[in-house]
N, C-alpha and C positions, 0 to 999 in steps of 0.2 A: 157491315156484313149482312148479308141477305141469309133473312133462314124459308125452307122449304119442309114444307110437312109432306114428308113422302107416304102417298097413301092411295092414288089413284093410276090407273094406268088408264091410256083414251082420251084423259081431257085433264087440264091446270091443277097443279098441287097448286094448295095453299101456301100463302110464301108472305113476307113479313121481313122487312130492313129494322135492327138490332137499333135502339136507341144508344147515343155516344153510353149513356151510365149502364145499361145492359150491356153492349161490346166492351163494356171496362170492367163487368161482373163475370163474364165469358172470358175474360184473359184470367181470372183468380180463378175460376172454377177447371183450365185447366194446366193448372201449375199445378206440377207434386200428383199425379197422375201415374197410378204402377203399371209400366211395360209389361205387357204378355206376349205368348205364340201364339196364340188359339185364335180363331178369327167367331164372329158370332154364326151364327147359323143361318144360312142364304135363306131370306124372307119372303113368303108367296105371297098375295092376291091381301088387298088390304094395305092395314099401316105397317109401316116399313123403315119407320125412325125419321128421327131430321137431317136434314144437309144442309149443312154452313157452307156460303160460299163468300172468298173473295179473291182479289186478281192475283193474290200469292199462295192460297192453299183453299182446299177441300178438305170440310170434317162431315162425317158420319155420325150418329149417335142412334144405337139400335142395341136394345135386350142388353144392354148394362156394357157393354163396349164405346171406345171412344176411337175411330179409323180417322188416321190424317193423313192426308196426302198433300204433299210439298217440294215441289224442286224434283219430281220424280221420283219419289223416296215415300212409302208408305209405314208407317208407324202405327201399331194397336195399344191399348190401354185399357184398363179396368176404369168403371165411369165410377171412381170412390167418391168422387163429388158432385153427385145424382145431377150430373147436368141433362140427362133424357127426364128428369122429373120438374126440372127447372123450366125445360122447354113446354112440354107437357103443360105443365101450369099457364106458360104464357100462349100457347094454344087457346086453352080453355078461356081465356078473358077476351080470345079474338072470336070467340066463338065458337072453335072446331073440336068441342069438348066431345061431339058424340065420333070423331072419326077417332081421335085416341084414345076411346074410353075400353074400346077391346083389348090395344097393345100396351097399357099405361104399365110399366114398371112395379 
């Protein structure tokens, strides 16, 4: 699974393919995940959360929300298993500490 550090508009977000034992820590962190309505608050200029991609769904992870899209069918969640912190973290070891350090959870 490919992650994107959404943070630039104009030129290349930072982006980074999920290690097999990371994409297997990202499947426990979102199991057991509480459905909400609310969606987060549309993000300006700046960091703007991560985007998971792969060829069966899109996730979002932005201001403590967790957005899945799949099959056409969009799903929201409470992120109760700080996976924007988790990411955030694996940011910071790629180096992109100072671009999340404004939005960091």
């Amino acid at each position: 699974m490919k992650v994107e550090l959404d943070a630039f508009s104009g030129r290349p977000n930072p982006s980074w393919t999920l290690s097999p034992e990371d994409a297997e820590e990202l499947t426990k962190r979102l199991q057991g995940l509480r459905s909400v309505d609310q969606a987060p608050v549309e993000p300006g200029l700046g960091y703007r959360g991560f985007v998971l991609s792969s060829p069966e769904r899109e996730i979002r992870v932005y201001q403590g929300f967790v957005t899945v899209k799949e099959g056409g069918i969009t799903k929201r969640y409470a992120d109760v298993n700080q996976i924007e912190r988790w990411l955030t973290e694996q940011a910071q070891q790629r180096g992109y500490g100072s671009i999340v350090s404004d939005g960091t959870p």
